[in-house]
C-alpha positions, 0 to 999 in steps of 0.5 A, spaced: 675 833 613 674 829 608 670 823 610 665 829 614 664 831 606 658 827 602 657 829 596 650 829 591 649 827 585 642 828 582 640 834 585 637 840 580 634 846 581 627 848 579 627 854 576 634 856 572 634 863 574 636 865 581 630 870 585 624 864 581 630 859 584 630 861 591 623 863 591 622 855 592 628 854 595 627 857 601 620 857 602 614 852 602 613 853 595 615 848 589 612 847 582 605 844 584 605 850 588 608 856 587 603 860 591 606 858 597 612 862 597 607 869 599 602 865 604 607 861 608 612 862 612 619 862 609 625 857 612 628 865 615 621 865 619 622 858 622 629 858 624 627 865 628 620 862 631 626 856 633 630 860 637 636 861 631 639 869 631 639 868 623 644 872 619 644 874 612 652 875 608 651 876 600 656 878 596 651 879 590 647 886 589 642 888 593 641 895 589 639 893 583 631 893 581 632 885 579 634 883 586 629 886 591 627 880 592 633 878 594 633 884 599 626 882 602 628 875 604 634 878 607 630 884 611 627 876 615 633 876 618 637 879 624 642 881 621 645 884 614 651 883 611 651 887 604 657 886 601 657 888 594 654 896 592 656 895 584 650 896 580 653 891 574 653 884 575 660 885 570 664 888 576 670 885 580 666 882 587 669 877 589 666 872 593 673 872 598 668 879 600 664 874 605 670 872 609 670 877 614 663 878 616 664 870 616 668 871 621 664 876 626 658 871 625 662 866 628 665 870 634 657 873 635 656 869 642 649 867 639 647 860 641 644 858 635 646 861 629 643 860 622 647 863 617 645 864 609 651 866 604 649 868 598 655 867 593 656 870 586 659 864 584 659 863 577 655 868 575 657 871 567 661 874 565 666 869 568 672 872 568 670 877 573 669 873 578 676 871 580 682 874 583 689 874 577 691 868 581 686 864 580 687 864 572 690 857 572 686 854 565 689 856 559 689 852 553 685 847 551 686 840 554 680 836 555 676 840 551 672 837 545 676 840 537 669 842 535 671 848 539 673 854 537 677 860 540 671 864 543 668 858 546 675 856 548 677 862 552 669 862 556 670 855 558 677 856 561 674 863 564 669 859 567 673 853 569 678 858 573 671 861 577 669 854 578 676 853 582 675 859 585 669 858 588 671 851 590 676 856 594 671 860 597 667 854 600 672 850 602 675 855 605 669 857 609 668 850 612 675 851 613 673 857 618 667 853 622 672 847 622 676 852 627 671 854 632 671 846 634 663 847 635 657 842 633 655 845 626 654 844 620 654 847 612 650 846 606 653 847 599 648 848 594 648 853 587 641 856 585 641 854 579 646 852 573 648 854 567 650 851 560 657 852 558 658 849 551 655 842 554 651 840 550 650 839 542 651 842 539 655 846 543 652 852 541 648 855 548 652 859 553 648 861 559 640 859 561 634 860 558 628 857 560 625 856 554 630 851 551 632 847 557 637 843 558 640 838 564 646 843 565 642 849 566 638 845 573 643 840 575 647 843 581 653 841 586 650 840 593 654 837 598 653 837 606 660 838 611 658 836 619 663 837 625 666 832 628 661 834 634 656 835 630 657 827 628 659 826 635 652 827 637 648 826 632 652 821 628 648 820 621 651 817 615 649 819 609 652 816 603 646 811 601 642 817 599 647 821 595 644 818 587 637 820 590 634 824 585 632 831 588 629 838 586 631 843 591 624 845 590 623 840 597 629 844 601 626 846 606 623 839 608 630 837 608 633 842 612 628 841 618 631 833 617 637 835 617 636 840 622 632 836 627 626 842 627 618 839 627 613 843 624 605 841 621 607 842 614 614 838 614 613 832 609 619 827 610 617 823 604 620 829 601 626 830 605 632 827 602 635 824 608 630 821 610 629 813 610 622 814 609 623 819 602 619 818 595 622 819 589 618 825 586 618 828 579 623 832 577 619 838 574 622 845 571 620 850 568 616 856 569 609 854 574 606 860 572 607 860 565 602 857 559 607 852 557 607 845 561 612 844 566 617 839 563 620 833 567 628 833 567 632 826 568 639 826 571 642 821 568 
């Protein structure tokens, strides 16, 4: 399974919050052009119009004001899968929630499926979101001295909710390994959250208002079945030190995906030999203050 694994390194999020993150993500809207997310058809909608059943599997909450965004997205769909009905985002959902409804997606005899999962991941407060048997960091191995307990203590917190989730992933592609059909899974966050990264190492969480790199980079790794590979057999390892805003996502999911649409811009698709290199802005585009352009490395 390993080698239908790539991995990306220089991959951020436009936005360090999840509703304005996704609002870009999965529609046509980016920083330049935030408007478009209400004017254009989002990536739900296309994978209808392309034959696709589509599915929507969330582990986040759905009832809360702040998430009808969220919830609207998911009403593009075919079919729902509302896992977690708490009001506090400080609850005991797993993300292990998924699994299931995973499994009855994949048993669906659908053709085409297109499936999103929206994870909790690693939301604070870290230590609810996993399982006792997960509480593997401890102490203080790694960690810089200027650390003190309460620091120490969230970082592990969160360093064991990053394995957890490590778990939850993998055991997803796990899952679509074991149907032996031709797919795919993209793994991306929505965005990503400072954790004591950076000096001073005072910052816990995100705020838009005093950005840093740990608050936009993001994991993103693409899985391919072997009969997936074996029918369209595509190495992507040359692109993975591209610099890339998940602002142009949809563009590389058409790629990806083999769809073709007036409003496409390969240069703007990360597997694409054609692909420009683009600024990468974040920031509120609405806001008074400009946008700012954020550096990887």
């Amino acid at each position: 399974m390993k080698n239908q694994l790539t991995v990306f390194n220089q991959v951020v999020s436009p936005r360090p919050y999840t509703i304005e993150s996704l609002e870009q993500v999965l529609t046509f809207a980016d920083q330049q052009n935030p408007g478009f997310s209400l004017t254009k058809p989002s990536l739900m909608n296309i994978m209808k119009q392309a034959g696709y059943k589509t599915y929507w599997i969330t582990n986040q909450q759905t009832i809360t004001k702040r998430n009808t965004m969220l919830t609207t997205f998911s009403k593009h769909m075919d079919v729902q899968h509302y896992m977690n009905n708490s009001r506090a985002q400080n609850s005991r959902e797993y993300d292990e929630n998924v699994f299931a409804p995973f499994e009855e997606v994949l048993a669906d005899d659908a053709p085409r499926k297109f499936i999103v999962i929206h994870l909790l991941g690693t939301h604070m407060k870290y230590d609810y979101r996993y399982p006792p048997e997960f509480d593997r960091f401890n102490d203080r191995e790694g960690l810089l001295p200027v650390m003190d307990e309460d620091q120490v203590e969230v970082i592990n917190s969160y360093d064991n909710a990053v394995l957890y989730n490590d778990f939850v992933v993998s055991s997803l592609i796990e899952k679509l390994d074991a149907r032996n059909q031709r797919s795919l899974l993209l793994y991306f966050a929505d965005h990503g959250e400072d954790v004591y990264d950076t000096p001073p190492h005072k910052m816990l969480g995100r705020n838009e208002g005093s950005p840093t790199l740990a608050m936009y980079a993001v994991p993103f790794m693409l899985w391919t079945s072997p009969a997936w590979q074996a029918s369209t057999p595509r190495d992507f390892s040359a692109f993975t030190d591209r610099p890339y805003s998940l602002s142009h996502f949809i563009h590389t999911w058409a790629d990806l995906t083999g769809l073709s649409f007036n409003e496409w811009d390969k240069q703007k698709s990360l597997y694409n030999d054609a692909f420009v290199e683009h600024p990468l802005w974040v920031g509120n585009p609405e806001g008074k203050k400009p946008l700012i352009e954020i550096k990887i490395n």
